[in-house]
C-alpha atoms as one frame of an Amber mdcrd trajectory, in Angstrom:
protein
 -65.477 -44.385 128.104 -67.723 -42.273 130.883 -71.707 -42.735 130.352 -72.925
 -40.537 133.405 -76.743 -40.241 133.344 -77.829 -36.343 133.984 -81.419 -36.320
 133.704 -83.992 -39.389 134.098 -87.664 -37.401 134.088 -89.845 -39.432 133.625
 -89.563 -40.967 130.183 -87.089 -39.008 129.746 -83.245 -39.390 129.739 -79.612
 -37.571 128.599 -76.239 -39.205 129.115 -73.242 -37.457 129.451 -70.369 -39.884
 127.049 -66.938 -38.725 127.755 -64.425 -41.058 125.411 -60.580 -39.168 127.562
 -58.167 -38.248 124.458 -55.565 -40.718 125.452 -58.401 -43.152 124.488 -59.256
 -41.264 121.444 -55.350 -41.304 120.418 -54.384 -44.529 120.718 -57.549 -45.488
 118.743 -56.527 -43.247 116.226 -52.534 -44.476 116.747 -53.934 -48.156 116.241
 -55.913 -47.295 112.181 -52.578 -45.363 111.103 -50.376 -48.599 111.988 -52.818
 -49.912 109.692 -52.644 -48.198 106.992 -49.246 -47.549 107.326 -47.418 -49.942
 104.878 -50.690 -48.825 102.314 -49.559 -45.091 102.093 -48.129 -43.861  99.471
 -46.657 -40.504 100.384 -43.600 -39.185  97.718 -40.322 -39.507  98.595 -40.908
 -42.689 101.273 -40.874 -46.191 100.279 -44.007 -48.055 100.746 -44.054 -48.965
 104.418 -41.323 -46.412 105.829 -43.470 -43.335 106.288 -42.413 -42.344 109.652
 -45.288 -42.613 111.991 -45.371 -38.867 113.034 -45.026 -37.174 109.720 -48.026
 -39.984 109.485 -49.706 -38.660 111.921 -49.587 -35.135 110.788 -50.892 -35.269
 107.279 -53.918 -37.952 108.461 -54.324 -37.837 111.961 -57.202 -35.142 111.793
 -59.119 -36.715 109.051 -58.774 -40.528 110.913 -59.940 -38.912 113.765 -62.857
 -37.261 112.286 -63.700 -40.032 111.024 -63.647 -41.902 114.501 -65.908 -39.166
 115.946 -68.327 -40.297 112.855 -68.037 -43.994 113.916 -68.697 -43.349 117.685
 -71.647 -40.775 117.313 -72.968 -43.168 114.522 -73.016 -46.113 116.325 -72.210
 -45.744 120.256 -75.633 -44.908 121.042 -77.573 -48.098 120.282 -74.613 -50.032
 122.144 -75.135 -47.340 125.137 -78.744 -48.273 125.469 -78.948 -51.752 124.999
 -76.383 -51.622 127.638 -78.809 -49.990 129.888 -81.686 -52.265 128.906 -83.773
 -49.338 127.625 -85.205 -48.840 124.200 -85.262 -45.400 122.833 -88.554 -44.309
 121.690 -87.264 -42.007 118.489 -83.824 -41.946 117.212 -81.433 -40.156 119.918
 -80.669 -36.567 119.851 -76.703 -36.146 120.005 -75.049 -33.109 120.914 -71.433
 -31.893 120.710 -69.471 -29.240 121.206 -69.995 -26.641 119.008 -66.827 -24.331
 119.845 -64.291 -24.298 116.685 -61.474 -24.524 119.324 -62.490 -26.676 121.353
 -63.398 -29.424 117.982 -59.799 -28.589 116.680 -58.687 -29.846 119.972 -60.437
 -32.654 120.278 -59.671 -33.882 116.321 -55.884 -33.165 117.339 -56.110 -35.568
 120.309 -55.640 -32.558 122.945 -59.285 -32.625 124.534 -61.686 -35.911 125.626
 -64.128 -36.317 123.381 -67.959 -35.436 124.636 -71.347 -35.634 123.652 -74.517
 -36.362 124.898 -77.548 -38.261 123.818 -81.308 -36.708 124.656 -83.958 -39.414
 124.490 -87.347 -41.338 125.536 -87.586 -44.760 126.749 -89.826 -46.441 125.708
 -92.357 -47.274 128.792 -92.043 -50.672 130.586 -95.895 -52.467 129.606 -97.306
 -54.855 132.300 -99.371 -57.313 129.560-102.944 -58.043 131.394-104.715 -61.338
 130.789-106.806 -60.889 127.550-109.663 -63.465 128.105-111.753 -60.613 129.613
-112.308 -59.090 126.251-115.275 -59.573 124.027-116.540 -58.404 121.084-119.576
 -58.773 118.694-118.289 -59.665 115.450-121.251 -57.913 113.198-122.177 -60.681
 110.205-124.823 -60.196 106.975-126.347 -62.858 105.248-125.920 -62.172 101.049
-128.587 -63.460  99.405-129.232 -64.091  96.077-130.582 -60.836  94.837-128.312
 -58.752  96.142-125.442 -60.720  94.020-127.818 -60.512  91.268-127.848 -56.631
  91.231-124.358 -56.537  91.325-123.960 -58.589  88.341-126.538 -56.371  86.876
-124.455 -53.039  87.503-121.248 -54.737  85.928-123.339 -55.888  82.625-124.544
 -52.255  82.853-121.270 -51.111  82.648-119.927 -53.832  79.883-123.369 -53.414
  77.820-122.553 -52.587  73.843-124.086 -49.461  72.604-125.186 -48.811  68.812
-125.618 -45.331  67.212-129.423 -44.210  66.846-130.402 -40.875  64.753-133.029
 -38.523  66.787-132.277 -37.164  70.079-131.024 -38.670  73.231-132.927 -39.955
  76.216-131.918 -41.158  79.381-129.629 -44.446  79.234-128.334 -43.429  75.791
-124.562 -42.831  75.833-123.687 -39.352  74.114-119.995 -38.618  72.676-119.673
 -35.032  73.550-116.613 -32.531  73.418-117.165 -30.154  75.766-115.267 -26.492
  77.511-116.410 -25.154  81.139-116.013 -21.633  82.155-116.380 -19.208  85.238
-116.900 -15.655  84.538-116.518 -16.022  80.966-112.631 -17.894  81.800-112.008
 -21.623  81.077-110.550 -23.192  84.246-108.615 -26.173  84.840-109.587 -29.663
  84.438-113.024 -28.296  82.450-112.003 -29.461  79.142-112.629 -32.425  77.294
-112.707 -34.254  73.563-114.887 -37.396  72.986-115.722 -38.068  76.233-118.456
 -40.476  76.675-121.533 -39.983  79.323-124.181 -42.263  79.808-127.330 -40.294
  80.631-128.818 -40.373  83.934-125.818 -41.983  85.219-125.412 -38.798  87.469
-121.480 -38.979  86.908-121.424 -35.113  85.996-121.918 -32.740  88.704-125.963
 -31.677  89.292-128.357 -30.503  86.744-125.421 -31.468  83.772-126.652 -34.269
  82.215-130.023 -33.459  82.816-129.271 -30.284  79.961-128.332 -32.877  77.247
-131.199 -34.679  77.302-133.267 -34.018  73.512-129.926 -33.253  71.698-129.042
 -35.555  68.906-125.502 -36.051  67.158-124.068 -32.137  65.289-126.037 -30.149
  68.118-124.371 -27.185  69.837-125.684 -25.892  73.240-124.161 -23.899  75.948
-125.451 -25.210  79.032-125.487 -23.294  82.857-124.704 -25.472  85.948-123.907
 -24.479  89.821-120.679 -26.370  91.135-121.636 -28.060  94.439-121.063 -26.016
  97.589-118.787 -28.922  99.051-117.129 -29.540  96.155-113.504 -30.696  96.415
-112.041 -28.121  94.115-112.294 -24.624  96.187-111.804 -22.449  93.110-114.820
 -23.912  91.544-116.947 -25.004  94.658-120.313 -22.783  95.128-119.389 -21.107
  91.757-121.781 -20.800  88.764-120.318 -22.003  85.526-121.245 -22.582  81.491
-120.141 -25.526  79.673-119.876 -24.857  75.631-121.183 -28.521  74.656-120.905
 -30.309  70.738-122.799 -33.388  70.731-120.583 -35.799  68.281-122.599 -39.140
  68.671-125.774 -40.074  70.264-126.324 -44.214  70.809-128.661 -46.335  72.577
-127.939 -49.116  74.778-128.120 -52.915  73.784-130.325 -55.266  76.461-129.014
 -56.766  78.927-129.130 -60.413  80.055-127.209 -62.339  83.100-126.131 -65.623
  81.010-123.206 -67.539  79.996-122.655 -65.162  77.098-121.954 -61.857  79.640
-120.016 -64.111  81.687-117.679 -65.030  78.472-117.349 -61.373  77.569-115.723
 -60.806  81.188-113.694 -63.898  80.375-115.504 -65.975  82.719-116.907 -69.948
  81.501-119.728 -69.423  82.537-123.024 -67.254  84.509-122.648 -69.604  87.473
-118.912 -68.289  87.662-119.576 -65.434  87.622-122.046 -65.212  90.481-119.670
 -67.271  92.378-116.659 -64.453  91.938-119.060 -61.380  92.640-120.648 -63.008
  95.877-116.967 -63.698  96.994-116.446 -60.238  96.468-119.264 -58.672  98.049
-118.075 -61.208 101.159-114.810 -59.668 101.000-115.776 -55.899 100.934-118.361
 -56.342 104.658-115.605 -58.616 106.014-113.554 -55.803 105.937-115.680 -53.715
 107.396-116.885 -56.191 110.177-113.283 -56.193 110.589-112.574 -52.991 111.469
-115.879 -52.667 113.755-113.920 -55.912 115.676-110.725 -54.186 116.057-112.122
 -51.249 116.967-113.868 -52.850 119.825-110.519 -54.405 120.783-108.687 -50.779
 120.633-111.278 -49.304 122.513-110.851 -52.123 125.619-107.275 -52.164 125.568
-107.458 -48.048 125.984-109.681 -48.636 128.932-107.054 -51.814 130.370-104.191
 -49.844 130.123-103.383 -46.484 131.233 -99.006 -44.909 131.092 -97.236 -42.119
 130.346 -96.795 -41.924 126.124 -93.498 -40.438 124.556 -93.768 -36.979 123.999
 -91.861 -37.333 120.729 -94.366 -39.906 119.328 -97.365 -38.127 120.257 -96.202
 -34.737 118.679 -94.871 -36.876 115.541 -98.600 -39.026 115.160-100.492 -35.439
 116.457 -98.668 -33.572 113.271 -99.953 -36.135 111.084-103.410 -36.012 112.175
-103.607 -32.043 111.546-101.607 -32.010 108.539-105.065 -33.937 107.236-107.733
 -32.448 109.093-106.340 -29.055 107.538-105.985 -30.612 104.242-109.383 -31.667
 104.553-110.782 -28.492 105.699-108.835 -26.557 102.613-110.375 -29.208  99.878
-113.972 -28.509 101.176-113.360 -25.166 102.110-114.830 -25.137 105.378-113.493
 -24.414 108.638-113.179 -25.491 111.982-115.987 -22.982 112.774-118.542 -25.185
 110.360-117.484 -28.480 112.349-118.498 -26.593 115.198-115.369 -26.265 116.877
-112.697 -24.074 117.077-109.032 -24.693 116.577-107.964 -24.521 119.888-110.485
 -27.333 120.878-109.849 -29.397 117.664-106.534 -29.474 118.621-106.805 -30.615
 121.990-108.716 -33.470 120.671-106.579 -34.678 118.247-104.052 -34.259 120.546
-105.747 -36.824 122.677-106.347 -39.139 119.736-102.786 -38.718 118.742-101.420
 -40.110 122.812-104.519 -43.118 121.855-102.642 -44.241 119.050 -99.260 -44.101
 120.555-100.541 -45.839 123.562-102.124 -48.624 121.511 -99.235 -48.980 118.747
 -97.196 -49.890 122.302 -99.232 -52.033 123.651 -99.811 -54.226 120.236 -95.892
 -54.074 119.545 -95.216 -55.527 123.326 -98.646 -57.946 122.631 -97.092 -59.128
 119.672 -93.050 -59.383 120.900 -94.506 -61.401 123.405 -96.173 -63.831 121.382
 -93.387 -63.883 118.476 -95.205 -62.307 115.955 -93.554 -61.937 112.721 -93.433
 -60.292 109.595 -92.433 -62.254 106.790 -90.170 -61.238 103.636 -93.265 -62.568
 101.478 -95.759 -60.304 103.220 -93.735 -57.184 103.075 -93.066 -58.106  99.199
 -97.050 -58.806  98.744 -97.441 -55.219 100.359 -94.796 -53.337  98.709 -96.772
 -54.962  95.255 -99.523 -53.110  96.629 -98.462 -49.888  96.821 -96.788 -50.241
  93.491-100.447 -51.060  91.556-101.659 -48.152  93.259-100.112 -45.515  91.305
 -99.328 -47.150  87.605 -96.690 -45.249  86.027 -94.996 -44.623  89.149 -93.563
 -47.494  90.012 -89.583 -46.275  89.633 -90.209 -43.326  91.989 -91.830 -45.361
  94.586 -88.754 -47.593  94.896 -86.761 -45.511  94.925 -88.488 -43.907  98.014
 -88.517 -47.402  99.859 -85.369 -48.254  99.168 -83.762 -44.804  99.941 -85.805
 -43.491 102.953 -85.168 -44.457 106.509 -88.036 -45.900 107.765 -90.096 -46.183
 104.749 -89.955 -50.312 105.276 -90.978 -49.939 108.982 -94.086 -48.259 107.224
 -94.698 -51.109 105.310 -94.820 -53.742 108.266 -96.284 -51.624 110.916 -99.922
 -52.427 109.306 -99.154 -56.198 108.873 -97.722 -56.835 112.305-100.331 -54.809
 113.963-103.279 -56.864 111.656-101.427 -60.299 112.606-101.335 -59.257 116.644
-105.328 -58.868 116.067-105.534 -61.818 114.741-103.750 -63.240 117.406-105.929
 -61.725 119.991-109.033 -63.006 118.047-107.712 -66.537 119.597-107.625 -65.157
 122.882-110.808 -63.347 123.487-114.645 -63.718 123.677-115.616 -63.739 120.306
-120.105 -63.682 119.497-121.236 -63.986 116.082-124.340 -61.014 115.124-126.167
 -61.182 111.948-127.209 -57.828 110.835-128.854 -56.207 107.999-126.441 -54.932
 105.517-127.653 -50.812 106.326-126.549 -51.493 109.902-123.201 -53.000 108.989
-122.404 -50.245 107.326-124.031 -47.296 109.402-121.858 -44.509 110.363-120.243
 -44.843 113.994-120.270 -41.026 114.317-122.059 -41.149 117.304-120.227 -44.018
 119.048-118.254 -43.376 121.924-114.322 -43.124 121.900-114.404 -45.776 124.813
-117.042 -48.329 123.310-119.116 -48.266 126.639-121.289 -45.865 127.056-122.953
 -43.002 124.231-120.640 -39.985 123.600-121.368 -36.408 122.171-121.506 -36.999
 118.467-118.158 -36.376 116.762-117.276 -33.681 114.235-117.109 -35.507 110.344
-113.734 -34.661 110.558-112.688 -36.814 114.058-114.551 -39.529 112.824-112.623
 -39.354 109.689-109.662 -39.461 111.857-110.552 -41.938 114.150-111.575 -44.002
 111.523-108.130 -44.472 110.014-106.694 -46.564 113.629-104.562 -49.323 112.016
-104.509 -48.373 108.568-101.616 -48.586 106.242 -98.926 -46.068 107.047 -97.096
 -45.599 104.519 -96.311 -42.215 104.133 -98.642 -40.956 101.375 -97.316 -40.645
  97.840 -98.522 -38.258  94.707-101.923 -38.782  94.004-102.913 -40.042  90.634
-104.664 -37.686  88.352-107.392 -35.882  89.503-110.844 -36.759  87.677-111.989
 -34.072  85.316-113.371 -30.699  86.987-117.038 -31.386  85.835-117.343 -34.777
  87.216-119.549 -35.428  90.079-117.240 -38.017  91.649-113.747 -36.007  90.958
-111.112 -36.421  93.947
């Protein structure tokens, strides 16, 4: 076998494979001794098939099937020949002349292809003990946890029918049909569905209209959808709601004791402030989190600077716009409303798309150098995850990581990537920063893509995309149902 190198650009590389047909033959010559005393051809004993009349009923389809076996797995044994590791999965390319295929399936031509591909850049690892971050901390104090337990009794409190009209608090049991120019619309229908008054769950100015009804009452109320609504149909659009009230009630008092805490199947009040503190601890570690890795992305981007694979950018820049345009399409704005036009939205996502890359190659060679690993239990634990996202769909999305290439890869590129921070955590300058919880959680719209000096502020939609550095990705699966049309908080 030939491997003659024709192009090395850059990242870039083709090889030339030329397998000569003698080589080919006797390859072919070798699997029909093989299955020679197998065959079972009429009128020849097992195991006297002479080798040519062999040869010409299963020669073609043994060597097709060597072609298979050499295109199939040649390549990988090509490269880690030549020490290189191919950035995407190599483009082959063979003859495409009927002739000149017959020829080379009847052992008459040497066999060529050749293999298009990026290498994967060599990465120089720098010392790490020059980075430092501020790792942003809030103090929870006791109220706080307090009106969190508060909002959970809120939403576990009993409720007992009253007579007379309803107020704000009551719950009302309402069926109730929205239209737009006289036509229902989807997802504006309901039966018995329950609203708590003044919860503000129903788009503007809805519940607001009930208030004063009491149970048997009919009213047909008017409403204006939301200019950035996510539905477009119904976004901006004025709409009428035919309303039956079916049961007024009035909401029991609410106390934080051991008796709430038993309802929630807790022993006891103390318990219970113990879970929902750990929980509000949880939800701003994660975001200090991602403020700390964020610092740490922004000074690796400034330590290292190489050429990215073209493939990978295009591949992680298509991602990136297939969601900034689904985005734009759910709010119906456009890039003219960001303040921006395409062809400059593109060329910074495009930029933000050779970030990632650049990052995602530095963290793999970070953590290959330090042994990282990914576990069977963590990619189980993860693969749980995705499966209690979506109840109901559990089958499907099996199915889809057990039968797409890749799909597992998507499942331990967050946890090795998480684990490599946390390896870097040991390595760097870590300082400690209490903070309110209002700056914790303040926007970073107007932070700057380098973390070291203030930037123009970014368009909602970059900072949306920005924001999602070294999140899960796994490739995105069907929603689950969309919310009701005449709920304020509907996807």
């Amino acid at each position: 076998m030939q491997v003659i190198e024709t192009l090395a650009e850059g990242l870039k590389r083709e090889i030339k494979v030329v397998i000569p047909a003698k080589d080919m033959e006797a390859q072919m010559n070798e699997r029909l001794e093989d299955v020679k005393g197998r065959v079972r051809i009429n009128g020849f004993r097992p195991g006297k098939v002479p080798f040519a009349h062999l040869k010409k009923m299963y020669g073609k389809s043994v060597m097709a099937e060597l072609v298979n076996e050499i295109v199939r797995d040649r390549p990988t044994a090509i490269l880690s020949e030549r020490g290189e590791k191919s950035a995407t999965q190599p483009e082959v390319a063979m003859t495409e002349d009927q002739a000149e295929a017959e020829k080379i399936l009847n052992g008459q031509a040497d066999f060529e292809f050749t293999l298009s591909y990026e290498v994967i850049p060599a990465i120089d690892l720098k010392d790490n003990s020059g980075i430092a971050v501020t790792r942003e901390v809030v103090d929870i104090d006791a109220k706080e946890v307090d009106e969190q337990i508060l909002k959970i009794a809120e939403s576990a409190r009993s409720y007992e029918t009253k007579k007379g009209k309803a107020e704000n608090g009551d719950r009302v049991t309402i069926d109730y049909l929205g239209k737009v120019d006289g036509e229902a619309f989807d997802g504006g229908k309901d039966e018995d569905a329950e609203l708590v008054l003044g919860s503000n769950r129903f788009i503007p100015g809805f519940e607001e209209q009930l208030v004063g009804l009491k149970a048997g009452d009919e009213k047909v109320i008017t409403v204006t959808f939301p200019a950035e609504y996510p539905a477009a149909n119904l976004a901006g659009k004025e709409a009428t709601f035919d309303i039956k009230v079916k049961e007024v009630s009035a909401p029991a008092d609410v106390e934080i004791n051991d008796e709430l805490a038993s309802k929630l199947g807790l022993e006891s009040a103390d318990k219970l402030r113990e879970i929902v503190r750990g929980q509000i601890e949880s939800q701003y570690g994660s975001v200090t989190r991602q403020k700390v890795k964020r610092q740490i992305l922004d000074q690796l981007d400034e330590m290292y600077k190489f050429e990215t694979p073209e493939r990978l950018v295009e591949a992680e820049f298509e991602n990136i716009w297939r969601q900034i345009n689904t985005d734009l399409a759910q709010s119906g704005k456009t890039f003219a409303d960001e303040d921006t036009t395409e062809e400059a939205a593109r060329e910074e996502y495009r930029k933000l798309a050779e970030r990632r890359v650049r990052l995602g190659l530095v963290l793999s060679e970070i953590g290959e150098k330090a042994g990282v690993q990914v576990t069977d239990e963590e990619m189980q634990q993860s693969l749980y995850q995705q499966l209690r996202q979506f109840p109901g769909q559990e089958k499907q999305i099996l199915e889809y990581f057990q039968k797409t290439p890749g799909a597992a890869a998507s499942l331990r590129a967050p946890i090795f990537e998480e684990k490599v921070v946390d390896h870097l955590l040991g390595e760097i300058k870590v300082t400690d920063k209490t903070v309110s919880k209002e700056d914790l959680l303040a926007d970073d719209e107007d932070g700057d893509d380098k973390g070291s000096k203030k930037a123009a502020p970014k368009k909602k939609a970059a900072a949306k995309a920005e924001a999602q550095e070294g999140e899960d990705a796994a490739p995105k699966k069907k929603a689950p149902a969309k919310k009701k049309a005449a709920e304020g908080d509907a996807e």
